[in-house]
N, CA, C and O atoms as a Tinker XYZ file with bonds, in Angstrom:
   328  protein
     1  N    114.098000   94.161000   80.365000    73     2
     2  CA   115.023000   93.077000   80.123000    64     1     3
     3  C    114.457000   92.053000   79.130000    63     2     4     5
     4  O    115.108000   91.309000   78.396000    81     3
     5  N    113.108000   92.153000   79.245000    73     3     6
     6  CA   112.896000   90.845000   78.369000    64     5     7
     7  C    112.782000   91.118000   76.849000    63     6     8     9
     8  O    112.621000   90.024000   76.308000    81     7
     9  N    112.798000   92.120000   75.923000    73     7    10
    10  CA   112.868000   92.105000   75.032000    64     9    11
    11  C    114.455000   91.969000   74.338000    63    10    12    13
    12  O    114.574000   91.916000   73.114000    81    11
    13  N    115.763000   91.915000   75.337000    73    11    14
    14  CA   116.997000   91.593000   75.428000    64    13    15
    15  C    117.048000   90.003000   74.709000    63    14    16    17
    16  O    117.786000   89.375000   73.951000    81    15
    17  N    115.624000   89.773000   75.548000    73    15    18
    18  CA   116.143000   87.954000   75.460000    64    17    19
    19  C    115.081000   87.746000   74.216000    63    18    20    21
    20  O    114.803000   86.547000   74.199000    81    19
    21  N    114.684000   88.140000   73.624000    73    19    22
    22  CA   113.928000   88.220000   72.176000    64    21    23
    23  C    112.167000   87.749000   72.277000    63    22    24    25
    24  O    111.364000   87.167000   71.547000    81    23
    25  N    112.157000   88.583000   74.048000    73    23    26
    26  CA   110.070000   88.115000   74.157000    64    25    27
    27  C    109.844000   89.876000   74.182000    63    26    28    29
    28  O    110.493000   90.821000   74.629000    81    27
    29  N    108.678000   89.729000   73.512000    73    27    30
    30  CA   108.016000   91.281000   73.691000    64    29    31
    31  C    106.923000   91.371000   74.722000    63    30    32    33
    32  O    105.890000   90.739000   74.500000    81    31
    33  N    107.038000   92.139000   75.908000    73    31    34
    34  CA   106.253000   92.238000   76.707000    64    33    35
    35  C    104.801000   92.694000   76.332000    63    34    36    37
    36  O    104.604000   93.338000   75.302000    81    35
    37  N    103.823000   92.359000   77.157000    73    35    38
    38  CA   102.457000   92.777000   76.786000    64    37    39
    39  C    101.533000   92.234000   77.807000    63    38    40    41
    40  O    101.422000   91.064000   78.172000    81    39
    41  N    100.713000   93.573000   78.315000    73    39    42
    42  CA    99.925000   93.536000   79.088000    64    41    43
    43  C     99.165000   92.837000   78.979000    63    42    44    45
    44  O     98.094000   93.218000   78.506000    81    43
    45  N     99.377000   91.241000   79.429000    73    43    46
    46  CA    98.035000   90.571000   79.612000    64    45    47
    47  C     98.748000   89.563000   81.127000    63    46    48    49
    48  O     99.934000   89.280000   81.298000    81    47
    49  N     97.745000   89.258000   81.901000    73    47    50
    50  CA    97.769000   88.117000   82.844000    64    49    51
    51  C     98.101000   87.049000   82.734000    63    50    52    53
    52  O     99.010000   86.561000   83.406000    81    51
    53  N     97.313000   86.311000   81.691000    73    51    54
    54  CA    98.326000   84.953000   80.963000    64    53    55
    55  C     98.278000   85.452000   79.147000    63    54    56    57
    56  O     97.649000   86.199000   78.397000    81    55
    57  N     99.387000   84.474000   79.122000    73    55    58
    58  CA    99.730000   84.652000   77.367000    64    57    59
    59  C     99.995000   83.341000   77.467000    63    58    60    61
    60  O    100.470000   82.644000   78.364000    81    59
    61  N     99.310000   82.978000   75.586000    73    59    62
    62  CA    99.477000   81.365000   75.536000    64    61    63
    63  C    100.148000   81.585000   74.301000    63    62    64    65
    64  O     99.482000   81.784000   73.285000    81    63
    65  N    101.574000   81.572000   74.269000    73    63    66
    66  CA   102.653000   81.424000   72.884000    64    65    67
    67  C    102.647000   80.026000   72.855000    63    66    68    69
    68  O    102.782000   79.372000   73.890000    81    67
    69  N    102.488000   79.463000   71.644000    73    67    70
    70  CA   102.517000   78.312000   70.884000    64    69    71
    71  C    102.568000   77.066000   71.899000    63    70    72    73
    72  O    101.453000   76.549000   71.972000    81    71
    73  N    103.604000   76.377000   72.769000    73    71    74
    74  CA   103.795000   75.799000   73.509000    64    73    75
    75  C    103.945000   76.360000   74.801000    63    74    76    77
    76  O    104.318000   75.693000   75.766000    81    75
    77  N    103.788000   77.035000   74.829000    73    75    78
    78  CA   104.173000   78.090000   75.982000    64    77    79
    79  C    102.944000   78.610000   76.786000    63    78    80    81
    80  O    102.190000   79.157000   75.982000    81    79
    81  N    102.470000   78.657000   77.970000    73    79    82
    82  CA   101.925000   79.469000   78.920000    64    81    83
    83  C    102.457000   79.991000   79.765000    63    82    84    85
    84  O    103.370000   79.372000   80.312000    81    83
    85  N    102.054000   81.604000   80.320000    73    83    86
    86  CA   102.811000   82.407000   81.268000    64    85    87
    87  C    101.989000   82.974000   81.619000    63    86    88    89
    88  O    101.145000   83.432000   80.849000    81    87
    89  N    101.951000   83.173000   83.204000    73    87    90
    90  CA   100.986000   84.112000   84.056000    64    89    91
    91  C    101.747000   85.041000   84.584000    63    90    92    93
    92  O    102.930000   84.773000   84.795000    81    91
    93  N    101.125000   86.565000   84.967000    73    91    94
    94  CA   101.716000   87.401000   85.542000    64    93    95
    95  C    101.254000   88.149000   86.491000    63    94    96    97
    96  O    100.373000   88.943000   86.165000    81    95
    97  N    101.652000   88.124000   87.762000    73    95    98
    98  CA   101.113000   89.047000   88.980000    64    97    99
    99  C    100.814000   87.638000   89.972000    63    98   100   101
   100  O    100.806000   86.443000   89.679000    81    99
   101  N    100.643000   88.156000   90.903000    73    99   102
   102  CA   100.393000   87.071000   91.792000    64   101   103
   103  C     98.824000   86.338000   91.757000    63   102   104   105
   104  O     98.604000   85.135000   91.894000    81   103
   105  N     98.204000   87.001000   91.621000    73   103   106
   106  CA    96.706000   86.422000   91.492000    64   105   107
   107  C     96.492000   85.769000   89.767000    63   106   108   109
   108  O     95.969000   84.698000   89.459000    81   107
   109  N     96.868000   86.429000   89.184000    73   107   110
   110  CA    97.509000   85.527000   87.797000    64   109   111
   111  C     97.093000   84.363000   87.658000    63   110   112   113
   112  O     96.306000   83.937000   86.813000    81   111
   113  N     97.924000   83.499000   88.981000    73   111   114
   114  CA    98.367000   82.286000   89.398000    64   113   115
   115  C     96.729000   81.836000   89.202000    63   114   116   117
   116  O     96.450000   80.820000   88.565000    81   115
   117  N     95.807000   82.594000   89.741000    73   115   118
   118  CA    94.530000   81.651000   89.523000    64   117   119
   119  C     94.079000   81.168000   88.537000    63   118   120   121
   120  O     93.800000   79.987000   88.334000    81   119
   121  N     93.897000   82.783000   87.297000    73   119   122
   122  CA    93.741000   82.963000   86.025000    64   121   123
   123  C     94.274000   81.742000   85.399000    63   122   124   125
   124  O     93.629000   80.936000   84.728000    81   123
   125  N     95.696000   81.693000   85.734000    73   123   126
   126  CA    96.402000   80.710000   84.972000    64   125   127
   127  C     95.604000   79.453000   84.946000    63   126   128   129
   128  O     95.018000   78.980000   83.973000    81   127
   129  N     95.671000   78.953000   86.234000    73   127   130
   130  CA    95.051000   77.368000   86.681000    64   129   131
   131  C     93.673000   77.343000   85.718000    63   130   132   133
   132  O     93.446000   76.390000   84.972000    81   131
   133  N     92.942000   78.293000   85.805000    73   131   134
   134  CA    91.837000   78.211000   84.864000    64   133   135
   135  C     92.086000   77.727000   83.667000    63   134   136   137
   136  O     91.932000   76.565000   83.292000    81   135
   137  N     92.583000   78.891000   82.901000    73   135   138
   138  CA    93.273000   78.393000   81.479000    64   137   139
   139  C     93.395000   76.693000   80.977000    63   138   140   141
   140  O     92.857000   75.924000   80.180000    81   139
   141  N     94.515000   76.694000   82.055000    73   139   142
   142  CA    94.829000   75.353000   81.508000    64   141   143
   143  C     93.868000   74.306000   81.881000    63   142   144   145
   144  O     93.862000   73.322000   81.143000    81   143
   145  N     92.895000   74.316000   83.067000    73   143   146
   146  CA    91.932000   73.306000   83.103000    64   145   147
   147  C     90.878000   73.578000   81.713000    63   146   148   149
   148  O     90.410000   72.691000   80.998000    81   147
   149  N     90.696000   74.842000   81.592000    73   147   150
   150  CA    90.110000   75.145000   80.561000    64   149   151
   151  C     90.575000   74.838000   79.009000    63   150   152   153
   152  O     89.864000   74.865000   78.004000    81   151
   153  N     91.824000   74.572000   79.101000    73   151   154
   154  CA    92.351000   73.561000   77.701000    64   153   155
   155  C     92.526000   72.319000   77.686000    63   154   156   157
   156  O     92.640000   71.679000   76.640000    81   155
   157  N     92.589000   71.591000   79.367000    73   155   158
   158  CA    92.903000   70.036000   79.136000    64   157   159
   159  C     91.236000   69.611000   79.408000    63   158   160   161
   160  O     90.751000   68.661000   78.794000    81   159
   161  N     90.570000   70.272000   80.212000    73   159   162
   162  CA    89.217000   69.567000   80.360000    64   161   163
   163  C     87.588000   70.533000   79.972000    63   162   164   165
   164  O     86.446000   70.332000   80.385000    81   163
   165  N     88.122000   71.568000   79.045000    73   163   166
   166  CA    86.846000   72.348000   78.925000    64   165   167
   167  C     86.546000   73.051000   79.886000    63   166   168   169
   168  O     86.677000   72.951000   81.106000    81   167
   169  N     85.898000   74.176000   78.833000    73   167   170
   170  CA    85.267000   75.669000   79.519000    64   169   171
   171  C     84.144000   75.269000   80.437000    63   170   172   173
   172  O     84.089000   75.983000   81.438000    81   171
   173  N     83.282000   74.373000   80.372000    73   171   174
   174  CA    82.536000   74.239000   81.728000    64   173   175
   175  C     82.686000   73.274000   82.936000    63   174   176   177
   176  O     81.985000   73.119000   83.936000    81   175
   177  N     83.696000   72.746000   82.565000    73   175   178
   178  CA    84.566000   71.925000   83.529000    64   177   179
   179  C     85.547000   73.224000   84.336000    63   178   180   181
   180  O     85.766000   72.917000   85.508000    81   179
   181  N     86.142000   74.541000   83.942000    73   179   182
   182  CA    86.935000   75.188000   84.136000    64   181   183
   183  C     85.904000   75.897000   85.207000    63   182   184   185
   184  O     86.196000   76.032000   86.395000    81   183
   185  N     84.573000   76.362000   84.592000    73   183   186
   186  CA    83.356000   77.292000   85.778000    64   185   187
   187  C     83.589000   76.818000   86.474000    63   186   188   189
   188  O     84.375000   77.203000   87.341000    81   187
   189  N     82.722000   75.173000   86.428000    73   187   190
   190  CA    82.820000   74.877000   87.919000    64   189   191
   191  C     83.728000   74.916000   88.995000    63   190   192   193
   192  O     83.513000   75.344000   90.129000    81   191
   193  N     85.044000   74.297000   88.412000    73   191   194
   194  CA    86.397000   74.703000   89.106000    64   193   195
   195  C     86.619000   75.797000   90.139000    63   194   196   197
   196  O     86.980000   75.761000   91.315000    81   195
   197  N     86.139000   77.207000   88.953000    73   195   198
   198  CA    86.134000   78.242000   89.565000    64   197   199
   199  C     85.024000   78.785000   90.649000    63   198   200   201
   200  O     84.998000   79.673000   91.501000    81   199
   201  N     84.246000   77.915000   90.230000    73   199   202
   202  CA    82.889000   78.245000   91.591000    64   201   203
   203  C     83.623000   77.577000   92.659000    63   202   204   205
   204  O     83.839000   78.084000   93.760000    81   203
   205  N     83.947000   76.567000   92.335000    73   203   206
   206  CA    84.107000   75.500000   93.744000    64   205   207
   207  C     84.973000   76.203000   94.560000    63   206   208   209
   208  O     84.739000   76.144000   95.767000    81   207
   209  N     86.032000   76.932000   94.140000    73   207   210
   210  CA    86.746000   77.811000   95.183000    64   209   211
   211  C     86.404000   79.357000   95.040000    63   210   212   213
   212  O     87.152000   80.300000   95.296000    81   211
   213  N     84.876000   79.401000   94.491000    73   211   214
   214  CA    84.492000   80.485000   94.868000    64   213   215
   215  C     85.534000   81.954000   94.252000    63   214   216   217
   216  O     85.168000   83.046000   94.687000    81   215
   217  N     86.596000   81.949000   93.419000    73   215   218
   218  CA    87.264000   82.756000   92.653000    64   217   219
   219  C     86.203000   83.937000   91.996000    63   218   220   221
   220  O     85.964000   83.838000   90.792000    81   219
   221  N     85.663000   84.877000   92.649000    73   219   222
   222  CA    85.117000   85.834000   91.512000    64   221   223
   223  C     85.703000   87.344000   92.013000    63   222   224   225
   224  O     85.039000   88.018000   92.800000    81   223
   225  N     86.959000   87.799000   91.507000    73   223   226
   226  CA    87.795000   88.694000   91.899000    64   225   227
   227  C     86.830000   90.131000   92.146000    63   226   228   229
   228  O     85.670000   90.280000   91.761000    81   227
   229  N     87.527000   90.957000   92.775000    73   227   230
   230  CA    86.428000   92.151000   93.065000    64   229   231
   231  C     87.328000   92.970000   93.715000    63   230   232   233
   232  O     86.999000   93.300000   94.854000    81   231
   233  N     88.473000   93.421000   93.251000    73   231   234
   234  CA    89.836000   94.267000   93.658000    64   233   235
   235  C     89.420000   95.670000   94.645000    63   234   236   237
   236  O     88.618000   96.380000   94.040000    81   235
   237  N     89.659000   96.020000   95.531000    73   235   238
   238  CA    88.927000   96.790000   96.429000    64   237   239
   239  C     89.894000   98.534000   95.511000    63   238   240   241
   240  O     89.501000   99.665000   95.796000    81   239
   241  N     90.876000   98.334000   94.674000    73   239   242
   242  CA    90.981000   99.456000   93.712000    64   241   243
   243  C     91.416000   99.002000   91.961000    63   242   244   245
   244  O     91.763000   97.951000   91.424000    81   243
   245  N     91.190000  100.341000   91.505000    73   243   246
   246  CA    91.636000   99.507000   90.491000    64   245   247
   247  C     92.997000  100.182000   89.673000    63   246   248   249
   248  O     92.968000  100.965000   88.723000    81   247
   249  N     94.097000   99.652000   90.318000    73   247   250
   250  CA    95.244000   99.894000   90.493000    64   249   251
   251  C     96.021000   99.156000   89.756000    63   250   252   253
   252  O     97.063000   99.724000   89.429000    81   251
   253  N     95.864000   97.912000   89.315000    73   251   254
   254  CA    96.510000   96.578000   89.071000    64   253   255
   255  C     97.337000   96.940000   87.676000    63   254   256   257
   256  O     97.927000   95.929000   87.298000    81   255
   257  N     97.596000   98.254000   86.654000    73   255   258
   258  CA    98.548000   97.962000   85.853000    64   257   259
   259  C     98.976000   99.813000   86.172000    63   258   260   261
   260  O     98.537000  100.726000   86.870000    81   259
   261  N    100.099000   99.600000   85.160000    73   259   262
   262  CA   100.510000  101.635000   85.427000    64   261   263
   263  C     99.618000  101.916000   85.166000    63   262   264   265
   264  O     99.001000  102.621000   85.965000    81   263
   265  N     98.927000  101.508000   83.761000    73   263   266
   266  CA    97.782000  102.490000   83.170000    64   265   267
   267  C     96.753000  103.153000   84.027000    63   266   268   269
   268  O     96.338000  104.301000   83.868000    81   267
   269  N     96.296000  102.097000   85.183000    73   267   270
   270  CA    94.957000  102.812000   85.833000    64   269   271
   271  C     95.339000  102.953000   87.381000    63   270   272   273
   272  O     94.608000  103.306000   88.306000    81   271
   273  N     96.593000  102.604000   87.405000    73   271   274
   274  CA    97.221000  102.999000   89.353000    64   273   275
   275  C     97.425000  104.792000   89.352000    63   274   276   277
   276  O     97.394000  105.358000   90.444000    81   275
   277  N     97.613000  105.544000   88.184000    73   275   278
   278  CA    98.050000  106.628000   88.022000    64   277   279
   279  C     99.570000  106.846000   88.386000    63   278   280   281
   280  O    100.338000  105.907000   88.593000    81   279
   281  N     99.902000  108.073000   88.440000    73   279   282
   282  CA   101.204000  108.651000   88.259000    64   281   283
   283  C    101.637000  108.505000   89.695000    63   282   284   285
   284  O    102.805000  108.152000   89.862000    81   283
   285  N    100.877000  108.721000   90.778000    73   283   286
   286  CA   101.765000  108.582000   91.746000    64   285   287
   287  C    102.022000  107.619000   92.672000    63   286   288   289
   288  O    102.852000  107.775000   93.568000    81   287
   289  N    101.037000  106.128000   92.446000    73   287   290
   290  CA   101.527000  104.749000   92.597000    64   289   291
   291  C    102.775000  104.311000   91.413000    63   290   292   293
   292  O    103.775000  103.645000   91.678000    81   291
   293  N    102.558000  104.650000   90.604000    73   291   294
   294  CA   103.509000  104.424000   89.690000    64   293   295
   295  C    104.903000  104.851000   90.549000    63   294   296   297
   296  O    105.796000  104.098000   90.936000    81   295
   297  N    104.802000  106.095000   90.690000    73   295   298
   298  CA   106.548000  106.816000   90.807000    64   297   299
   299  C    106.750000  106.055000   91.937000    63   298   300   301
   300  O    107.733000  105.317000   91.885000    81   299
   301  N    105.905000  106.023000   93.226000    73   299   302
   302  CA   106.381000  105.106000   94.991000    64   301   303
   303  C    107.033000  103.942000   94.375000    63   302   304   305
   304  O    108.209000  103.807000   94.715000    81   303
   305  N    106.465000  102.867000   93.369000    73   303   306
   306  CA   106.708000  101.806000   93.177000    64   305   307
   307  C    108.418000  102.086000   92.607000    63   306   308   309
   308  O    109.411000  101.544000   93.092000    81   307
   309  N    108.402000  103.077000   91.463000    73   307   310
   310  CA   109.894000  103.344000   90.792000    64   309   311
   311  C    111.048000  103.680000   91.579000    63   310   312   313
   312  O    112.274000  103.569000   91.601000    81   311
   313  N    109.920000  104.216000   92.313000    73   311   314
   314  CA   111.448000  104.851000   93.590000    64   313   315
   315  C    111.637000  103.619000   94.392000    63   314   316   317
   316  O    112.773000  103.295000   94.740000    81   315
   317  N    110.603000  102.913000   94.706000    73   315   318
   318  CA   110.897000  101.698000   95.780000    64   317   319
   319  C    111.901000  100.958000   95.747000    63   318   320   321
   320  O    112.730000  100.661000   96.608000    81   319
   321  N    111.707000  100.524000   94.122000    73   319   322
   322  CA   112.556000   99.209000   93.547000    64   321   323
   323  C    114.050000   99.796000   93.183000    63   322   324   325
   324  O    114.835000   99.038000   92.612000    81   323
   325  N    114.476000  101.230000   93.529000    73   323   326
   326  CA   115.739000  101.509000   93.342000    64   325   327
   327  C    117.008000  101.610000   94.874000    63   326   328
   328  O    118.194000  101.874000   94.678000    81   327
């Protein structure tokens, strides 16, 4: 749908278009918060941030896009959402 509305999708977690920031996936949401502390107050203002709540991801698979879930997380998910 979204290339309907004139955005081209692309695998990343956050994307920073011009005025624009967007996170994607639910854990994203952290990524994101980084980012932007990391643009209003600096990259080592952003570490610490991220130490302080201890954020150092460690995904128990590595599943998180089609590319590396394989073919048959992929299809459960296709069939799910129909």
């Amino acid at each position: 749908m979204l290339p309907l509305l004139g955005a081209t999708p692309v695998n990343e977690r956050v994307v920073i278009d011009r005025n624009r920031i967007t996170g994607g996936g639910v854990t994203a949401g952290l990524d994101f918060g980084l980012h932007i502390v990391a643009r209003l107050k600096g990259e080592d203002y952003a570490r610490a941030a991220q130490l302080s709540f201890e954020y150092a991801p460690d995904p128990p698979f590595n599943a998180g896009t089609p590319e590396t879930a394989g073919a048959e997380a992929v299809a459960f998910i296709e069939v799910s959402a129909q």
